[in-house]
VEXDREN-2710 file (C-alpha; in Angstrom, 1 decimal):
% VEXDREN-2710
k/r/px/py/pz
1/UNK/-3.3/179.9/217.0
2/UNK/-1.1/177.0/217.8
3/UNK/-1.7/175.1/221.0
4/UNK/1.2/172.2/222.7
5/UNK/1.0/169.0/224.2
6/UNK/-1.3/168.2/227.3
7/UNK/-2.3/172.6/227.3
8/UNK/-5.8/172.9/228.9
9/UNK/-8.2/175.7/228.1
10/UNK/-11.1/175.5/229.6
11/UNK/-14.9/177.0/228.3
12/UNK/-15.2/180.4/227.9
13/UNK/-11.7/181.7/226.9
14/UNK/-10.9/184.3/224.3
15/UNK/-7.9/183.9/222.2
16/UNK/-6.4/186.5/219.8
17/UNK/-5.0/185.6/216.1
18/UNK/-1.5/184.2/216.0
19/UNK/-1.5/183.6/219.8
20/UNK/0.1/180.6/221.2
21/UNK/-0.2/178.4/224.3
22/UNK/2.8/175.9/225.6
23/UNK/2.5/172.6/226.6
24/UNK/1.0/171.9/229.8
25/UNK/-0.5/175.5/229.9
26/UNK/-3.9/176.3/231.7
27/UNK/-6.2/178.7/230.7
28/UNK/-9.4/179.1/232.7
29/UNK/-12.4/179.9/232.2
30/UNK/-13.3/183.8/231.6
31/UNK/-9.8/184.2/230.2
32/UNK/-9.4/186.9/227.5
33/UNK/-6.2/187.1/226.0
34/UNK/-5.1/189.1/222.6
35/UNK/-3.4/188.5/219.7
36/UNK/0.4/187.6/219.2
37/UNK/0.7/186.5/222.6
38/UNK/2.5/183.8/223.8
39/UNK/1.6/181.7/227.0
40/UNK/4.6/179.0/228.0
41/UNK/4.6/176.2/229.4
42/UNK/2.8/175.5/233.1
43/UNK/1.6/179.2/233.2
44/UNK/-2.0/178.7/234.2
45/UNK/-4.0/182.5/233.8
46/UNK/-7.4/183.0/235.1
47/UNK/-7.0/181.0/238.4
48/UNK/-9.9/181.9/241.2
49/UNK/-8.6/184.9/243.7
50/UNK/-6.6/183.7/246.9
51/UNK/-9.2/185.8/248.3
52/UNK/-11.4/184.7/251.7
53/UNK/-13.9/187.0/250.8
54/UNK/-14.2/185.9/247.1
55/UNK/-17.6/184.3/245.8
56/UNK/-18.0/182.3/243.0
57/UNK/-18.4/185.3/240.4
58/UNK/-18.3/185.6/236.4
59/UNK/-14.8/187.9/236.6
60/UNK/-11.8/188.2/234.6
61/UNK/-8.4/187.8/233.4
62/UNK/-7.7/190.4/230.5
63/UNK/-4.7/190.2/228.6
64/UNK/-3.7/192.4/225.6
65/UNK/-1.3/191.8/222.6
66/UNK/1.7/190.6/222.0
67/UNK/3.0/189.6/225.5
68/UNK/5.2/187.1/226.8
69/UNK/4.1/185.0/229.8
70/UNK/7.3/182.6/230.9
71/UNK/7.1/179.2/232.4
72/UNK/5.3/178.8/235.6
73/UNK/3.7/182.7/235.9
74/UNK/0.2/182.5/237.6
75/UNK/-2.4/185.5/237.2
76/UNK/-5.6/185.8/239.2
77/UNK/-9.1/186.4/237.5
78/UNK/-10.7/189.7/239.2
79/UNK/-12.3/189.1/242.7
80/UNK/-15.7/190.4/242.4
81/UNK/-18.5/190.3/239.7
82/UNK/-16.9/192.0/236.6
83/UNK/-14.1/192.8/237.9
84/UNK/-10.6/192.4/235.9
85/UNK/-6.9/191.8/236.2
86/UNK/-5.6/193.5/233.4
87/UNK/-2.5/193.1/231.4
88/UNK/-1.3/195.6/228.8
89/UNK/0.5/195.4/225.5
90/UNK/4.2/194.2/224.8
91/UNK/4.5/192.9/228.5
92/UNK/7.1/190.9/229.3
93/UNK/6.7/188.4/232.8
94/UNK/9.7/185.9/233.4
95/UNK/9.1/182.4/234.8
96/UNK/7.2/182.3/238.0
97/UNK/6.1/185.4/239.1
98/UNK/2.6/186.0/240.8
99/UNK/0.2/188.5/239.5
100/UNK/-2.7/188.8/241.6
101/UNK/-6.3/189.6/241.2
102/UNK/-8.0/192.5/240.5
103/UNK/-3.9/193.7/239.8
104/UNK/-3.4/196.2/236.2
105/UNK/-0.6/196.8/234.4
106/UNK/0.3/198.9/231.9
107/UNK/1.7/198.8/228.5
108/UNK/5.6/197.6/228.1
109/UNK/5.8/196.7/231.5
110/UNK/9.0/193.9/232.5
111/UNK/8.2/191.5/235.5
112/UNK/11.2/190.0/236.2
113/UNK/11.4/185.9/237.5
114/UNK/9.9/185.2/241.1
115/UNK/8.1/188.7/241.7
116/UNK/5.1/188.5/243.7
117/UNK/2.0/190.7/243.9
118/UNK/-0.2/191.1/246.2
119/UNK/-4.2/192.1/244.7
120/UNK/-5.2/195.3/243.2
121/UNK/-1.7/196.6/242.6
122/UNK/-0.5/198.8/239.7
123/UNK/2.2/198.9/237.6
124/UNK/2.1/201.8/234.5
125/UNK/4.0/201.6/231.8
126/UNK/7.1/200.8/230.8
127/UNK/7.8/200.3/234.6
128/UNK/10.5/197.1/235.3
129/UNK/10.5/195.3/238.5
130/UNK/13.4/192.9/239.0
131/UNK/13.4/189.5/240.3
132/UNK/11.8/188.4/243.6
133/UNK/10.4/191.7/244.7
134/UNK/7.3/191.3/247.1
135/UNK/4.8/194.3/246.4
136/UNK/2.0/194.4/249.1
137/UNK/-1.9/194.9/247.7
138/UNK/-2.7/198.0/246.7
139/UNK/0.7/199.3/246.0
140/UNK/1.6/201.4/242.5
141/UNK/4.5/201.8/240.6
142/UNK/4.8/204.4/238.5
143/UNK/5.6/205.2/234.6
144/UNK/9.4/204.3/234.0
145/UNK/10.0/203.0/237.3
146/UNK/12.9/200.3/238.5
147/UNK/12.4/198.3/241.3
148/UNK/15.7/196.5/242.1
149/UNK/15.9/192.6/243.4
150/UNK/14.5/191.5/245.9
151/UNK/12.8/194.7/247.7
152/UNK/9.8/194.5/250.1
153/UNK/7.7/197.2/248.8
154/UNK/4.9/198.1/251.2
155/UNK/3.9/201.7/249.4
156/UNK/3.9/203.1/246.6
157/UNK/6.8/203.3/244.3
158/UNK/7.5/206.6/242.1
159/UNK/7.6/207.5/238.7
160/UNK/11.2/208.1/237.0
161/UNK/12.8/206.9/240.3
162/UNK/14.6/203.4/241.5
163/UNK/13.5/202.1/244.5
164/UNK/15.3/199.2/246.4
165/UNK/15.5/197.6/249.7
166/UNK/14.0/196.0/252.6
167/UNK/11.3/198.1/253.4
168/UNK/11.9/199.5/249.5
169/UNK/13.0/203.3/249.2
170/UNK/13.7/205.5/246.6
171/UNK/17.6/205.5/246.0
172/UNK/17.6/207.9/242.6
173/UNK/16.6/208.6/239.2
174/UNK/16.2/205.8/236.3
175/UNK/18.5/207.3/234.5
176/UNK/19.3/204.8/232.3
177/UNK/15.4/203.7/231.8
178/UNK/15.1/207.6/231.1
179/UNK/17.6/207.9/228.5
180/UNK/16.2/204.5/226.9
181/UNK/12.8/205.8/226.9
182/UNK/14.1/208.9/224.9
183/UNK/13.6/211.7/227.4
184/UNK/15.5/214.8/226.7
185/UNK/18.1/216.2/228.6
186/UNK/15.9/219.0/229.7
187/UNK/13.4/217.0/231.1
188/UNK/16.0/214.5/233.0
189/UNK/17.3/218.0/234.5
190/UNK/13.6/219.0/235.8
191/UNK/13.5/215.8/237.5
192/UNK/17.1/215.7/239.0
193/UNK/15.8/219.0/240.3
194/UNK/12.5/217.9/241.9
195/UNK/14.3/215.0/243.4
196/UNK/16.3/216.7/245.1
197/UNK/13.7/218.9/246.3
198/UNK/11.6/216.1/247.7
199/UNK/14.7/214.4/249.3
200/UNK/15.6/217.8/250.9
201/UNK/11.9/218.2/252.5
202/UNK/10.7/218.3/255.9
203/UNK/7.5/218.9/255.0
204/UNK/6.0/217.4/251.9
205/UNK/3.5/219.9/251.3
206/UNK/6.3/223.0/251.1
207/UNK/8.1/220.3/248.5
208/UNK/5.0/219.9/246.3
209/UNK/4.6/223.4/246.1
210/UNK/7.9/224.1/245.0
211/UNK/7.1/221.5/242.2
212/UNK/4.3/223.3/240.9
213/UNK/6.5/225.8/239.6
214/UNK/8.1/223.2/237.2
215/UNK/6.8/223.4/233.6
216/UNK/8.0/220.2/233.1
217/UNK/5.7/217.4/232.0
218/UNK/7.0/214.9/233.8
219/UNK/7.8/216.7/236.9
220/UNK/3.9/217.3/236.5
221/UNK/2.8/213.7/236.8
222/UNK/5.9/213.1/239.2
223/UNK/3.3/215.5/241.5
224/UNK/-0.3/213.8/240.5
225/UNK/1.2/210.5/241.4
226/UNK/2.2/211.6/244.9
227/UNK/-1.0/213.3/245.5
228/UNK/-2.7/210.7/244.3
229/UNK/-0.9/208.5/246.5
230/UNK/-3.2/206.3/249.4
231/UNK/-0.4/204.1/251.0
232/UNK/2.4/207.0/251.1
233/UNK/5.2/206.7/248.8
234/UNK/8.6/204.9/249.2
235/UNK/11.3/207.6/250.0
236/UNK/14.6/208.8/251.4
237/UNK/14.6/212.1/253.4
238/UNK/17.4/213.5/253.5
239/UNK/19.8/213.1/256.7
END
């Protein structure tokens, strides 16, 4: 492990084999952070919740291997006894964005600079959320997501699909992020096809319905994410 110049880590912290921490880094206590990972300089993981309600608690910051956390990126420690914001594997968060507590994401997952989040939101994997996006607590974004600069999200965000704009809406498929990721063309036709189903609806039940008929894996957890859905998801109807 190499630690910089003037890098504080405080009692209490767990640090993986060939990790490394920048200069003027702070890691606080009940930190747990993996191996290969690389914290730069002024990040400072593991800061108390900017929570009212919060207590002074034994909670968490838990962070896996081989991630890059840029200059200035703050992450909160859980908000309640036990509790954990959790970082995946091969994560990638540019200078200066926000993660909040009790907040998890995924593995492979792309934060781009200035993003904030607002606690307990979710991210799953190999989701990428652009610069200076605002995500409101509690929010999700699903597997293979893109959320473009700058959008307000306020609920959740779905799997396979870009969503952009202020209040964030769906706009299309990932295509791109899709054909990166290795999908076949066969499964990128299923979900052309069940986005345009849902962007035809006027009722949202009839359109999930429809979608069970798809033996398509992902069209599958395209509906489990919507049903699974608490805040409502950010869509398009059509006009």
């Amino acid at each position: 492990m190499r630690v910089g110049p003037f890098a504080v880590i405080e009692q209490d912290v767990t640090i993986g084999v060939g990790s490394s921490i920048d200069a003027h880094a702070v890691i606080k206590r009940y930190t747990r952070i993996g191996r290969g990972t690389r914290i730069f300089e002024h990040a400072v993981i593991g800061g108390e919740p900017q929570d009212f309600k919060f207590k002074a608690c034994e909670s968490y910051v838990v962070i896996g291997d081989r991630n890059q956390v840029r200059e200035g990126v703050t992450i909160h420690r859980g908000s309640t006894p036990e509790a954990a914001t959790r970082i995946g594997d091969r994560c990638f968060l540019m200078a200066n964005c926000h993660v909040a507590h009790d907040c998890v994401l995924g593995n492979d997952v792309v934060i781009a600079n200035g993003t904030l989040m607002g606690g307990f939101v979710s991210i799953e994997d190999r989701a990428f959320v652009s610069g200076a996006v605002t995500l409101h607590q509690f929010c999700r974004v699903g597997r293979l997501a893109m959320v473009a600069a700058s959008a307000r999200v306020n609920q959740d965000c779905l799997p396979f699909v870009v969503t952009d704009g202020v209040p964030a809406r769906a706009r299309g498929l990932n295509l791109v992020g899709l054909k990166r990721a290795g999908l076949d063309a066969a499964e990128i036709t299923a979900l052309k096809r069940a986005y345009h189903v849902l962007r035809g609806a006027t009722q949202l039940e009839t359109a999930l319905r429809q979608l069970e008929a798809s033996s398509s894996s992902c069209v599958a957890e395209l509906l489990r994410f919507i049903r699974d859905s608490k805040r409502g998801f950010a869509h398009v109807r059509h006009e």
